[in-house]
C-alpha positions as CSV (number, residue, x, y, z in Angstrom):
1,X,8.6,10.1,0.1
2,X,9.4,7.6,3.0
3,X,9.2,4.1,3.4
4,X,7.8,1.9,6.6
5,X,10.1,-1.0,7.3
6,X,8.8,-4.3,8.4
7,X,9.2,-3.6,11.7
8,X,7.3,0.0,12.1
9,X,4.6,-1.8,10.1
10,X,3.8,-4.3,12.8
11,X,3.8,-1.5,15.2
12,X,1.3,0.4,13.6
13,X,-0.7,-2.3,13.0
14,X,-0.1,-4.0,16.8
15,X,-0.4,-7.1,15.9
16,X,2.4,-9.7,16.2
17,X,2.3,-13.2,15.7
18,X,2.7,-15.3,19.4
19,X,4.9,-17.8,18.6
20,X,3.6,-20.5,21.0
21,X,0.3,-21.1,19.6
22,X,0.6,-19.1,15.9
23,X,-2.3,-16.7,16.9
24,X,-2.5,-12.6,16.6
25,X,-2.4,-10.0,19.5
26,X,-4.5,-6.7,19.4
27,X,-5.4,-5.8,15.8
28,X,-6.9,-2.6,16.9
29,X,-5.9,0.7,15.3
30,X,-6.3,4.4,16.7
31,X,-9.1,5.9,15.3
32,X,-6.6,8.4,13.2
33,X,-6.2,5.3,11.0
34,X,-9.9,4.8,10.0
35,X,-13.2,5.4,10.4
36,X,-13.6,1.7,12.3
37,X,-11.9,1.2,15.8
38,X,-11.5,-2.6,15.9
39,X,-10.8,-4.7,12.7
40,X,-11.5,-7.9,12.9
41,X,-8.5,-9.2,11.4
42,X,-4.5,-8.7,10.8
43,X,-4.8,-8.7,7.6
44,X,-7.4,-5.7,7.7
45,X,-5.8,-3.7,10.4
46,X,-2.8,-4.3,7.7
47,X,-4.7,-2.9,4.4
48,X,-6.0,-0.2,6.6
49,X,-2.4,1.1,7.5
50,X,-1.1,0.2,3.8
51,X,-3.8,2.7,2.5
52,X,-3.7,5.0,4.9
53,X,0.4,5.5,4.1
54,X,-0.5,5.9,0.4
55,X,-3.2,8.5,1.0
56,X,-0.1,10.2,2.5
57,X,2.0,10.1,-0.1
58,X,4.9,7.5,1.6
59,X,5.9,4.3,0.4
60,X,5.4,0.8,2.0
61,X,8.1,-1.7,1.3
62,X,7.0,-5.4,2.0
63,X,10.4,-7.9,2.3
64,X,10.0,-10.9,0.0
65,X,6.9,-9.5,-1.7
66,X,7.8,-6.1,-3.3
67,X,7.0,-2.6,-2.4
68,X,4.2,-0.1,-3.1
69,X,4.7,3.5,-4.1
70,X,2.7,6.4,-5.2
71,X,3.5,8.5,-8.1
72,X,2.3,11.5,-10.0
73,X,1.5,11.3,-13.4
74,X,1.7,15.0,-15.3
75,X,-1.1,16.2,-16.5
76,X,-1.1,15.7,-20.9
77,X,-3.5,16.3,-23.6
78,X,-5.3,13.0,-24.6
79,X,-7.9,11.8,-27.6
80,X,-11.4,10.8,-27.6
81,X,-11.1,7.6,-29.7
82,X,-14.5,8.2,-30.5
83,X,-15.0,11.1,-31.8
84,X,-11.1,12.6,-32.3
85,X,-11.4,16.0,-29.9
86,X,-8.7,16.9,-27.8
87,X,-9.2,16.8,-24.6
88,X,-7.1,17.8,-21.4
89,X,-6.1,14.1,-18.7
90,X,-5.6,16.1,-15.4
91,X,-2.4,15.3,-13.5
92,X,-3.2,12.5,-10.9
93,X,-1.0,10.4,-8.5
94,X,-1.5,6.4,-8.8
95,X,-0.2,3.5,-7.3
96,X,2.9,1.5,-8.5
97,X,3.9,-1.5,-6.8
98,X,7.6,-2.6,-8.0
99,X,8.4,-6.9,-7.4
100,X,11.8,-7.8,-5.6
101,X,14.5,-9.3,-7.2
102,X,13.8,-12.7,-5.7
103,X,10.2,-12.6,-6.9
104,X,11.2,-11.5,-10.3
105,X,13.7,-14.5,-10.7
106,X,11.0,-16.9,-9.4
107,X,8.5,-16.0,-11.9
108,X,11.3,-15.8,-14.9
109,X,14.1,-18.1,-14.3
């Protein structure tokens, strides 16, 4: 699993923040990254590159905020709760998204 820095995040996403008048440059993705060519916001050209690096399987590590990673729960043998039977929970891969240490320690002093 790898992990996009800050930096190659922006890149992907082409869009960085002028510092002049605090607007957005070019939010517009390759078509690769989804089935839309233009968003029409950062912050949607941003989700679209955040999902489309978890549909690969690498991490995305936001500084400040925390980072997202995917991982694979094994497949076990669960309960109906209902009813009692048995049945078989097929292995599946899910999202975890792990707080930094400075957000931790803001939420629990």
């Amino acid at each position: 699993m790898t992990k996009q820095k800050k930096n190659e995040l922006t890149e992907e996403v082409g869009v960085e923040e002028d510092e002049k008048n605090g607007t957005y440059g070019n939010a517009e993705l390759p078509v690769a990254h989804t089935s839309q060519t233009t968003h029409s916001s950062p912050q949607k050209a941003f989700y679209a590159v955040i999902r489309e690096a978890l549909a690969k399987g690498q991490g995305i590590s936001l500084p400040g905020l925390g980072s997202f990673s995917v991982m694979l729960h094994a497949a076990r043998m669960g309960r109906n709760p209902r009813t009692g039977e048995t049945i078989a929970i097929p292995a599946r891969r899910r999202i975890h998204f792990k707080t930094c240490k400075g957000l931790r320690e803001l939420l629990n002093p």
